[in-house]
N, CA, C and O atoms as a GROMACS GRO file, in nm:
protein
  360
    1UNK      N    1  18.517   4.636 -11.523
    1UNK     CA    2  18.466   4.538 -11.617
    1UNK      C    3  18.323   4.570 -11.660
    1UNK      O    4  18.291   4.546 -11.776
    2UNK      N    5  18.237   4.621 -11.577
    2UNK     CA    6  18.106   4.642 -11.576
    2UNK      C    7  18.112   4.725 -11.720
    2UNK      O    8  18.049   4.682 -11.817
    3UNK      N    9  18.215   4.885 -11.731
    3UNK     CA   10  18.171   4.951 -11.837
    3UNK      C   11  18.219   4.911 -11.998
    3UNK      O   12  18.200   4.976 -12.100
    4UNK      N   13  18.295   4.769 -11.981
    4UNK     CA   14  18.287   4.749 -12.098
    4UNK      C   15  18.170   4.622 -12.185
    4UNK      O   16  18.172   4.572 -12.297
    5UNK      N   17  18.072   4.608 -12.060
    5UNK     CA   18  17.958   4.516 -12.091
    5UNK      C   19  17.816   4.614 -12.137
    5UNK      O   20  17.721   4.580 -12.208
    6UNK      N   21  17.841   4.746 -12.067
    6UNK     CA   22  17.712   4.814 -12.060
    6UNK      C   23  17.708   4.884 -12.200
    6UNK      O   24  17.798   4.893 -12.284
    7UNK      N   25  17.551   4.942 -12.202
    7UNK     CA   26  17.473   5.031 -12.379
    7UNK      C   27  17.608   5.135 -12.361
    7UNK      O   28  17.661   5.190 -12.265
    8UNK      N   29  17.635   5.131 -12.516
    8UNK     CA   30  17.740   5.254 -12.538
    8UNK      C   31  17.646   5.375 -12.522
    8UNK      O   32  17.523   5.371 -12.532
    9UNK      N   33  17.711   5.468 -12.499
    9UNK     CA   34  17.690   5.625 -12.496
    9UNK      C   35  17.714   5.720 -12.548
    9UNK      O   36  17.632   5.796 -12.598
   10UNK      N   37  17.844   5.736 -12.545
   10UNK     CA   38  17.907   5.846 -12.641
   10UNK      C   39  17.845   5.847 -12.744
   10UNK      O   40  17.787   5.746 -12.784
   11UNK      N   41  17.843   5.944 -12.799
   11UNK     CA   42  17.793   5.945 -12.910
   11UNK      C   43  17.907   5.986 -13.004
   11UNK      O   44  17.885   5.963 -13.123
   12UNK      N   45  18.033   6.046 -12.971
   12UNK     CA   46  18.131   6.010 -13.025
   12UNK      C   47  18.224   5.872 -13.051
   12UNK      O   48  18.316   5.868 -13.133
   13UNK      N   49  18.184   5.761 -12.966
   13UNK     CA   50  18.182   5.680 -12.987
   13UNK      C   51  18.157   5.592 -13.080
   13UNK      O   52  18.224   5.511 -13.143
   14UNK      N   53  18.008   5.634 -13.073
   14UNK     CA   54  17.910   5.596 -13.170
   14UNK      C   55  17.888   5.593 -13.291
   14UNK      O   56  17.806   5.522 -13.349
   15UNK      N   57  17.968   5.678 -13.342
   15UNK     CA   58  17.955   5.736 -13.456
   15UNK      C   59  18.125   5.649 -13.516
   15UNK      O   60  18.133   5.579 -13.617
   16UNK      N   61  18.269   5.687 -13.397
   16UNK     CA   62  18.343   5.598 -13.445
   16UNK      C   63  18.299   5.428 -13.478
   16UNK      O   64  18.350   5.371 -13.575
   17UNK      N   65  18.213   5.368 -13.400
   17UNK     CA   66  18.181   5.251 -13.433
   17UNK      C   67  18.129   5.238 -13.548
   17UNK      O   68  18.158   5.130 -13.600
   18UNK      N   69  18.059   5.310 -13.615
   18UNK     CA   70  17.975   5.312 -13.743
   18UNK      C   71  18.136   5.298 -13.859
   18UNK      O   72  18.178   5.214 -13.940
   19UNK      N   73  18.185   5.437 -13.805
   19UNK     CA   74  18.304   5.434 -13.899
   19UNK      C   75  18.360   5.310 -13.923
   19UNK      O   76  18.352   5.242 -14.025
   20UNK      N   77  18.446   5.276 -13.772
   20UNK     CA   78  18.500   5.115 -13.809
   20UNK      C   79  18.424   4.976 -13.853
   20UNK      O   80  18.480   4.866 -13.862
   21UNK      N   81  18.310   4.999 -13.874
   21UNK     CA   82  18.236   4.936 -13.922
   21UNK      C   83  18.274   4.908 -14.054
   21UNK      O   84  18.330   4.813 -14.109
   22UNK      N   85  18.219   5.044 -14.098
   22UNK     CA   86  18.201   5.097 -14.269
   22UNK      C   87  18.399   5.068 -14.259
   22UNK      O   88  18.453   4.983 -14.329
   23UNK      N   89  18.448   5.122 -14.198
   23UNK     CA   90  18.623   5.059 -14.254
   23UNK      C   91  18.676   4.891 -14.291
   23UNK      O   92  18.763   4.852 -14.369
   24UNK      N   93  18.569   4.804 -14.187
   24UNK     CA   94  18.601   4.710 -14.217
   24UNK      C   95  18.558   4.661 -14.371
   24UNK      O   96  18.644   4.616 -14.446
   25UNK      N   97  18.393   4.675 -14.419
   25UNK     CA   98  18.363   4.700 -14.444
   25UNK      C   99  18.421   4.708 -14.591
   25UNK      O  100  18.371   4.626 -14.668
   26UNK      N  101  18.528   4.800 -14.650
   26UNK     CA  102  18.611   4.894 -14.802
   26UNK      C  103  18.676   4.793 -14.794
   26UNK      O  104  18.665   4.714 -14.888
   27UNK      N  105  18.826   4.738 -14.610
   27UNK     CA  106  18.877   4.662 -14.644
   27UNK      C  107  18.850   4.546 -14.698
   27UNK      O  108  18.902   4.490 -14.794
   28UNK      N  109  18.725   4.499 -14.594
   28UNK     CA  110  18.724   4.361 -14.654
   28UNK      C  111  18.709   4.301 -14.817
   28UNK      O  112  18.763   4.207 -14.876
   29UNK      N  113  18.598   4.413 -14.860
   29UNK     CA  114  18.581   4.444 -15.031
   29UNK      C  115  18.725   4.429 -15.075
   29UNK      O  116  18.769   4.329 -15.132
   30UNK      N  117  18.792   4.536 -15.044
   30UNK     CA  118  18.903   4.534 -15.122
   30UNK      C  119  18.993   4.369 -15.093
   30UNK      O  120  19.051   4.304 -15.180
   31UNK      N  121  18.986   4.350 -15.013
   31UNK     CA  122  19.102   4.259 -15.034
   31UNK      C  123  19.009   4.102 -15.139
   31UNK      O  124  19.057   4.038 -15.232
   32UNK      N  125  18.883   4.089 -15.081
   32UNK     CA  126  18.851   3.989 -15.144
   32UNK      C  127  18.868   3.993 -15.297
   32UNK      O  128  18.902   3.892 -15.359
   33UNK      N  129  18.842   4.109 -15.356
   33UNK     CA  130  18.855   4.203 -15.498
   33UNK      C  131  18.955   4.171 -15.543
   33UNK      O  132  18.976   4.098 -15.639
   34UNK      N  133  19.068   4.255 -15.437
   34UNK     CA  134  19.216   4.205 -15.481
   34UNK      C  135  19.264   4.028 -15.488
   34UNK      O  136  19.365   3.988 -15.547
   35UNK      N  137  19.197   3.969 -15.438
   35UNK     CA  138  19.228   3.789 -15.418
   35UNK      C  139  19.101   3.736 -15.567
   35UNK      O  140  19.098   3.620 -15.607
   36UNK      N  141  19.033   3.820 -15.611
   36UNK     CA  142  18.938   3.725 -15.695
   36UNK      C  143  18.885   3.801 -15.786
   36UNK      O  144  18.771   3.784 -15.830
   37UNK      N  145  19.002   3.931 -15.838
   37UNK     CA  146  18.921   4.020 -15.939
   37UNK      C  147  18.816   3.956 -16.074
   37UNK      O  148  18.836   3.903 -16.183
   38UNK      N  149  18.720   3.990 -16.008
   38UNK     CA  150  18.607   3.979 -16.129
   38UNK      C  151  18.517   4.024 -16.114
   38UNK      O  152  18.494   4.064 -16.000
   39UNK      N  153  18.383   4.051 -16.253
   39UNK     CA  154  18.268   4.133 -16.199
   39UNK      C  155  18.175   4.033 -16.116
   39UNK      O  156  18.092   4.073 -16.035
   40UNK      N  157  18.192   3.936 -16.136
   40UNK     CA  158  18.120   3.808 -16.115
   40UNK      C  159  18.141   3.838 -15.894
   40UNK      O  160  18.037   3.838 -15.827
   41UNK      N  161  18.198   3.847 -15.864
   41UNK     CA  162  18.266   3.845 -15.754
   41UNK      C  163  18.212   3.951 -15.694
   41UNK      O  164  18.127   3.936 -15.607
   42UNK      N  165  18.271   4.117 -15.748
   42UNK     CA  166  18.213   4.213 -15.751
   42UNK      C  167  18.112   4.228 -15.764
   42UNK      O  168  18.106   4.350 -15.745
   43UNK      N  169  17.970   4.185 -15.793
   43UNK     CA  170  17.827   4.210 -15.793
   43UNK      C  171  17.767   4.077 -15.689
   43UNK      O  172  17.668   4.097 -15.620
   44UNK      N  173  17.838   3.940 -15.686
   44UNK     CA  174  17.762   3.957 -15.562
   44UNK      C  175  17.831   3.979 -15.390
   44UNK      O  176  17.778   3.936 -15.288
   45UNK      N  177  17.949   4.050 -15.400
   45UNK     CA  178  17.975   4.132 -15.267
   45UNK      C  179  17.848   4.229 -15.296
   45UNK      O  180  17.762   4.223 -15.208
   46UNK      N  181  17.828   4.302 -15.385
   46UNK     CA  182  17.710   4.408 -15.352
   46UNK      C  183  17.589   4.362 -15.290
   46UNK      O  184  17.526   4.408 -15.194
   47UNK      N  185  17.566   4.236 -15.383
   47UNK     CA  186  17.426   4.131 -15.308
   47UNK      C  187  17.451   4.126 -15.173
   47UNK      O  188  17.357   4.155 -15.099
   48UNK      N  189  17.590   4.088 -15.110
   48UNK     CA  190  17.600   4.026 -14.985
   48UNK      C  191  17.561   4.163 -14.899
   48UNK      O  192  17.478   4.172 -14.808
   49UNK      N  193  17.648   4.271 -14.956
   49UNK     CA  194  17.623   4.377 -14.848
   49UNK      C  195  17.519   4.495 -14.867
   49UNK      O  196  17.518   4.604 -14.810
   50UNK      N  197  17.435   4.446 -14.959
   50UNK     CA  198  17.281   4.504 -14.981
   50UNK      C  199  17.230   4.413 -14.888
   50UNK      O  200  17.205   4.458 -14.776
   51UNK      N  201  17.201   4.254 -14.919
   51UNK     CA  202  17.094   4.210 -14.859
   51UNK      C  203  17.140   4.187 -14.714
   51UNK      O  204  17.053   4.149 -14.635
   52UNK      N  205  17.287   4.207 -14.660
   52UNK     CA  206  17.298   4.246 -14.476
   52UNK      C  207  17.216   4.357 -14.439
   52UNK      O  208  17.116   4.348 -14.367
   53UNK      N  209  17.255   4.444 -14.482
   53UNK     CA  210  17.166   4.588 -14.462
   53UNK      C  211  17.047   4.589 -14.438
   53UNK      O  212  17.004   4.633 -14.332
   54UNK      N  213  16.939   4.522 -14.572
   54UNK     CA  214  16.777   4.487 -14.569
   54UNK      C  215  16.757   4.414 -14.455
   54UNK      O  216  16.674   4.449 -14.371
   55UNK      N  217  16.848   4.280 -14.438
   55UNK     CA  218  16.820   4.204 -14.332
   55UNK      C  219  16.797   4.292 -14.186
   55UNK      O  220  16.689   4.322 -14.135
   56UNK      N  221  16.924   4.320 -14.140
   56UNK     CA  222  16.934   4.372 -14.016
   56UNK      C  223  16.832   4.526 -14.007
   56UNK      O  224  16.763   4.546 -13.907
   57UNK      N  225  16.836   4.620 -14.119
   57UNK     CA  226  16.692   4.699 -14.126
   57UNK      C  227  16.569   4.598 -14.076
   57UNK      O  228  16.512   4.629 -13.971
   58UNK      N  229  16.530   4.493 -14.139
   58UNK     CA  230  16.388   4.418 -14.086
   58UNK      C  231  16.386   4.369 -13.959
   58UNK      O  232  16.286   4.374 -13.888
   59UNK      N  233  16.524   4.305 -13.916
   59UNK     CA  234  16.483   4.275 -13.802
   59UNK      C  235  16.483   4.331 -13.684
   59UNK      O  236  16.437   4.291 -13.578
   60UNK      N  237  16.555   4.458 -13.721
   60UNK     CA  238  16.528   4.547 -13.600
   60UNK      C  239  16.461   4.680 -13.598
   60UNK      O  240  16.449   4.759 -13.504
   61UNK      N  241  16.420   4.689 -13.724
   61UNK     CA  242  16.332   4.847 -13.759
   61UNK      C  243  16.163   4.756 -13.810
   61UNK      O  244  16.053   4.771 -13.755
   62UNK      N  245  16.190   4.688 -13.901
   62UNK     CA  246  16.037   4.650 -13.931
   62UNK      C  247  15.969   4.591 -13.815
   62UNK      O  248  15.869   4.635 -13.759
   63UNK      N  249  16.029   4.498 -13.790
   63UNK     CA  250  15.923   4.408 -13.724
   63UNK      C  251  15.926   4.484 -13.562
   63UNK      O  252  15.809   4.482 -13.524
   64UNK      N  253  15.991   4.533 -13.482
   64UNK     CA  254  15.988   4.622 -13.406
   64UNK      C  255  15.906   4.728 -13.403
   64UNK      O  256  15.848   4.765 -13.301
   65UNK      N  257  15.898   4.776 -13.501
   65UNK     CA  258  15.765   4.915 -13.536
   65UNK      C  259  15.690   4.850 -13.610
   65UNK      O  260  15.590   4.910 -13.569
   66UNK      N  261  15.635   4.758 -13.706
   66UNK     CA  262  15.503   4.716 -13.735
   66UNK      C  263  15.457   4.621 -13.693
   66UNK      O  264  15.334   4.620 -13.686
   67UNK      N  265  15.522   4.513 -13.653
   67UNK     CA  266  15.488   4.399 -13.617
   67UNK      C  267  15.439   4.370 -13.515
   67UNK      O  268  15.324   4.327 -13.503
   68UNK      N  269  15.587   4.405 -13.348
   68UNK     CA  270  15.536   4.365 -13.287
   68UNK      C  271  15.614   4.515 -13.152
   68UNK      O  272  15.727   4.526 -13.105
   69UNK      N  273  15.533   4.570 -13.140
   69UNK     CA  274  15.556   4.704 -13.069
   69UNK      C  275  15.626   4.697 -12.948
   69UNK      O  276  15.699   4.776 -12.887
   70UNK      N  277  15.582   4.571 -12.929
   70UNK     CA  278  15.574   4.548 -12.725
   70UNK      C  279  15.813   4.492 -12.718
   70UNK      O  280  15.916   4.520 -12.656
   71UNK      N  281  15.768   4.416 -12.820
   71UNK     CA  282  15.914   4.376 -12.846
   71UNK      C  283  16.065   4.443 -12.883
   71UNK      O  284  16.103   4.449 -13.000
   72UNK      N  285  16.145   4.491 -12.771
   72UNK     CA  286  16.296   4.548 -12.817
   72UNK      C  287  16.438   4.416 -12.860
   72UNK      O  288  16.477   4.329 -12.783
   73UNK      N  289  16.479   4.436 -12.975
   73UNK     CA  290  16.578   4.298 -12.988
   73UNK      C  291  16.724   4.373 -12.941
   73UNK      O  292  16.762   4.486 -12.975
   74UNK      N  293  16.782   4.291 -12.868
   74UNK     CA  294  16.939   4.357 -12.895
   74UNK      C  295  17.012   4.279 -12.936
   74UNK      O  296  17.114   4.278 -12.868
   75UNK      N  297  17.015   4.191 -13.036
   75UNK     CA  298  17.042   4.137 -13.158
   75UNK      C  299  17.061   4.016 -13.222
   75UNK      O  300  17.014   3.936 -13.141
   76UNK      N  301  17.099   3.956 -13.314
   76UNK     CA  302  17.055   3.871 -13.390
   76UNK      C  303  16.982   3.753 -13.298
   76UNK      O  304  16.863   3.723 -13.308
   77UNK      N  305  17.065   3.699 -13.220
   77UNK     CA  306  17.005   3.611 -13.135
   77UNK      C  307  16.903   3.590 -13.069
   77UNK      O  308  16.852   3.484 -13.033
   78UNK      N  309  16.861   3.747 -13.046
   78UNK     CA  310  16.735   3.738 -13.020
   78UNK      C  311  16.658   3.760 -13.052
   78UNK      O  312  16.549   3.759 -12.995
   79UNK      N  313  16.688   3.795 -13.183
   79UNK     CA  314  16.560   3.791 -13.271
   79UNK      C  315  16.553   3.677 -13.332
   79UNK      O  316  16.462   3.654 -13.412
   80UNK      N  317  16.662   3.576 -13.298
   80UNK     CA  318  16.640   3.448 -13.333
   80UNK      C  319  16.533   3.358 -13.248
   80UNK      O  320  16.443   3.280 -13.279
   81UNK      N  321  16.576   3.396 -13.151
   81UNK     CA  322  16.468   3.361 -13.006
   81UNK      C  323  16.377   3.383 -13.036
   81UNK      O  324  16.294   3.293 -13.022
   82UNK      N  325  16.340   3.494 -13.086
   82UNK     CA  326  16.220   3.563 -13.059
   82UNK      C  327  16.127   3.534 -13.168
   82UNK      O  328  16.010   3.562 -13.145
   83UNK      N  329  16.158   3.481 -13.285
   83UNK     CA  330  16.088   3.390 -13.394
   83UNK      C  331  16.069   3.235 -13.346
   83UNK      O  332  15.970   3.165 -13.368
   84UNK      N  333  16.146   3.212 -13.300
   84UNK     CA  334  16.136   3.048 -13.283
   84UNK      C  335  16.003   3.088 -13.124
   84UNK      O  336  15.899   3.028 -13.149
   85UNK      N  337  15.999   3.127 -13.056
   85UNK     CA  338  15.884   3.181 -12.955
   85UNK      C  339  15.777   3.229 -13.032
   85UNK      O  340  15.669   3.231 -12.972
   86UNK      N  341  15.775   3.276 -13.167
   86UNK     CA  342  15.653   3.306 -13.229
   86UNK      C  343  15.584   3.199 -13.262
   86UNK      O  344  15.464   3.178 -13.243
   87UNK      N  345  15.697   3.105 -13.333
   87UNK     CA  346  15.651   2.982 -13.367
   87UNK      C  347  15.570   2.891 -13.311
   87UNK      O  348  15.463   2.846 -13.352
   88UNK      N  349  15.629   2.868 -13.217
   88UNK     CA  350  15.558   2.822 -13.095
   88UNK      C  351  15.454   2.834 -13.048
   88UNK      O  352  15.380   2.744 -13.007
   89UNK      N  353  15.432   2.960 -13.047
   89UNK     CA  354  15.318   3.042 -12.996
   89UNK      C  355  15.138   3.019 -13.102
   89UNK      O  356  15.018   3.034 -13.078
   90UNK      N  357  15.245   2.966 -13.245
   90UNK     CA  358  15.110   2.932 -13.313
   90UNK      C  359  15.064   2.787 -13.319
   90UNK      O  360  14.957   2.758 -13.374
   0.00000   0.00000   0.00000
């Protein structure tokens, strides 16, 4: 049980995870596409999965390297934490 809680490794792994990512990813596009063809629809899935990208880039590349150095997130939640503790803090 332990090795399916612990940091992945492989790096073949790793790289499949990215994949099934990016697979879910075409499907999900496609099917919503296929359920609601329009451009209207089609431009803002792009919004949605541009501004995921920017998001999760900032909160774990920006503010990690400019912000606040001392701080590692392993993910959303705690970088949810970890704002609401900033807050606080002022």
């Amino acid at each position: 049980m332990k090795y399916l809680i612990s940091d992945l490794q492989s790096t073949k792994l790793i790289y499949l995870k990215g994949f099934l990512f990016f697979l879910i990813l075409l499907l999900s596009s496609f099917l919503i596409l296929n359920t609601y063809p329009s451009l209207k629809i089609f431009f803002l899935l792009i919004l949605v999965i541009w501004s995921s990208a920017r998001s999760y880039y900032f909160m774990f590349y920006v503010i990690e390297k400019y912000t606040d150095k001392n701080y590692k997130f392993s993910g959303i939640y705690a970088f949810l934490v970890y704002l609401m503790r900033q807050r606080i803090k002022k």
